[in-house]
C-alpha positions, 0 to 999 in steps of 0.5 A, a space after each residue: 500500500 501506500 504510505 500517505 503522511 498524516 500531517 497536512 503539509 507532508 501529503 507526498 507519498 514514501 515509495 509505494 510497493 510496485 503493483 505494475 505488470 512485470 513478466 511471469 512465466 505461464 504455467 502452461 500454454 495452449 497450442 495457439 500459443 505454441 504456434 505464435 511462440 515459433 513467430 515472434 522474438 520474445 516470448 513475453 510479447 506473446 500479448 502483442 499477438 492477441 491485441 493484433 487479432 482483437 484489432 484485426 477482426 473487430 475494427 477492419 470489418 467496422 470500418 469496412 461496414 461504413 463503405 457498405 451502400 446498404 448500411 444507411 441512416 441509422 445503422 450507419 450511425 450506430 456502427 460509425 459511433 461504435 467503431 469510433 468508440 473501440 477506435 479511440 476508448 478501446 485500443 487506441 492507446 494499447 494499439 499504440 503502446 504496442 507499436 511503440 513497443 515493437 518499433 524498439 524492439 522487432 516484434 517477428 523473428 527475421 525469418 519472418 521479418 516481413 510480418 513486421 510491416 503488419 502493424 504500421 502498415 495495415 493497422 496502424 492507418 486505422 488508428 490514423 497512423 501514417 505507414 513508418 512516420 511513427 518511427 523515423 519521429 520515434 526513434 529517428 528523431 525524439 530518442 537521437 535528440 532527447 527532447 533537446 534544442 534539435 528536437 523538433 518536437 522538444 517542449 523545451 521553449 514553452 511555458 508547460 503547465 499553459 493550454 495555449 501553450 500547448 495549443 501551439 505546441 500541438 498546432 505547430 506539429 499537425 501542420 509543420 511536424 512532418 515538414 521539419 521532421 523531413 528536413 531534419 533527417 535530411 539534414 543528419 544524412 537519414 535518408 532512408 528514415 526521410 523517404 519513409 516519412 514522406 512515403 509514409 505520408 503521402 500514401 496515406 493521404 492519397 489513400 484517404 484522397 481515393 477512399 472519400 470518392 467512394 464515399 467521404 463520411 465513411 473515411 472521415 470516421 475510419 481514417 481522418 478523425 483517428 489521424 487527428 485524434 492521434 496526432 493531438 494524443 501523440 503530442 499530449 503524450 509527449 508534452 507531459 512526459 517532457 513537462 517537467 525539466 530542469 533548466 540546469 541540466 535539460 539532458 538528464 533522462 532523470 531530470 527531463 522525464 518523468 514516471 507514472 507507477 501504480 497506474 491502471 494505464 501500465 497495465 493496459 499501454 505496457 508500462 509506459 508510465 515509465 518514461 525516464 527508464 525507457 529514455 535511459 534504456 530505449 530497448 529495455 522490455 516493457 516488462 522490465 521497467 518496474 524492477 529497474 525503478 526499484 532497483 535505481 532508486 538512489 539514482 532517482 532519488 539523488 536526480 530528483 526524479 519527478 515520480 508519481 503514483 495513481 496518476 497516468 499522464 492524462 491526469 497530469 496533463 489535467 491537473 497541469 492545465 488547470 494548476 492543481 499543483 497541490 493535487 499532484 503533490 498528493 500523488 508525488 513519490 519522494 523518492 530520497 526524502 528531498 522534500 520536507 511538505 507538500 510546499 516544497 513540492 508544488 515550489 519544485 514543480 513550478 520551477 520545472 515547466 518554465 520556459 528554457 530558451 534555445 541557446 543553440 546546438 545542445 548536446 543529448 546526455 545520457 544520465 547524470 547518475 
């Protein structure tokens, strides 16, 4: 359980025992499972397996129903409303985790590497995902700069508890990002990386250029709402796990990221509440995050890592924008007893979402442990 202080002005939490997934051997496997074992790299991405088939006969045949001509009035609207509600409720974000997860880490085995395509290729359009984009930004980008002035998606210049701030944040990326992303591999010499992402988008577009004369609503509802809600989540994403920085040392993974522990979001996205760990280690299994936080906590500790428990980062990108900083101190987990009150608490976090001006070229940093 968690330990909360019975005094007032010392709510933040002592380190809770760790109640996120971590990997345990089944004591026997069906021969399904045997049969998808032979396929993919890691074992303990055998869950990976059945959300692709969940998605694949649940959303694919939704959205081809809303091409249908003799689904009309409201049985259209009954299936567009469903397939939006598993779209976006449902699997957006264990869809998305997972492709995260396997963008890292090759999901198939190289003897059928070319499976590997299936998910950004085929399901990840659905979720309004353009084909490889996902990872020339991921990985190509995001990871090589680490949120730093050459990023082009760093939250570094705005002031990051502000909507309009990340208004503009989110705006700049919808109509620029892939623009800058382009030019920024360009520029690094990662051609292959920039001719994904201009395939990539391109083909989507032209898809849904295609798919919309044959019948516009439906691709609005299968295709373009998912690809703005995915862009505007994606952003939101990434300005909350980079929200609270230190001025000082901006490429320390412990002091430009943050984890979110003892969440219902890391048992249903694959731990990804652990940001810091996965900035220190882009490889380490989702499955592993957990034991690296308790087995680093003097590195957390001495870092002054930002951690909270019960929070995922919607409701910190909330609380944020509606400045219920005593709210998040509740939830803060001191690691390394740095702070005497609640006060302090808020005091230090105010203190990390302040504008850090670009001061040129800035050099990503591993960890300062």
């Amino acid at each position: 359980m968690c330990y909360i202080a019975g005094n007032l002005l010392h709510r933040m939490l002592t380190v809770p025992v760790n109640t996120d997934p971590t990997y345990t051997e089944p004591a026997t496997y069906s021969s399904l499972d045997r049969f998808f074992l032979t396929l993919i790299r890691d074992k303990r991405d055998l869950p990976f397996v059945y959300l692709g088939l969940r998605v694949t006969f649940t959303l694919i045949p939704l959205a081809v129903l809303l091409y249908m001509p003799f689904v009309t009035g409201w049985l259209w609207w009954t299936v567009a409303l469903t397939y939006l509600f598993i779209n976006n409720i449902t699997y957006k974000g264990p869809f998305g985790l997972m492709l995260h997860c396997t963008t890292h880490r090759p999901f198939f085995k190289k003897e059928y590497g070319f499976m590997n395509h299936y998910l950004p290729w085929v399901l990840a359009p659905f979720f309004g995902q353009t084909p490889e984009t996902y990872r020339a930004h991921h990985v190509g980008m995001h990871h090589a700069e680490n949120n730093l002035e050459l990023d082009e998606s760093s939250t570094m210049p705005y002031q990051r508890d502000s909507g309009w701030d990340f208004l503009r944040y989110f705006l700049r990326f919808l109509f620029t990002g892939m623009f800058t992303l382009t030019a920024y591999l360009l520029g690094r010499k990662r051609n292959k990386l920039a001719m994904q992402t201009v395939r990539g988008e391109l083909l989507f577009f032209v898809f849904c250029g295609v798919m919309c004369t044959l019948n516009w609503p439906a691709t609005v509802v299968a295709f373009i709402l998912p690809f703005i809600a995915f862009r505007l989540v994606a952003m939101a994403g990434n300005w909350t796990q980079h929200t609270f920085i230190d001025p000082d040392e901006p490429g320390n993974h412990f002091k430009n990221s943050i984890t979110c522990i003892n969440v219902k979001f890391n048992h249903k996205c694959w731990n990804d509440g652990y940001h810091i760990s996965h900035h220190i280690d882009p490889t380490m299994h989702w499955t592993e995050h957990p034991n690296y936080f308790r087995t680093h906590l003097n590195d957390f500790g001495k870092n002054k890592a930002v951690v909270f428990s019960g929070l995922n980062y919607g409701h910190v990108f909330l609380m944020l924008n509606r400045n219920k900083y005593e709210e998040l101190a509740k939830h803060f987990v001191d690691v390394g007893n740095n702070f005497k009150n609640d006060a302090e608490v808020v005091e230090f976090l105010r203190g990390l979402v302040k504008p850090i001006p670009f001061v040129g070229q800035q050099v990503p940093v591993s960890v300062a442990a």
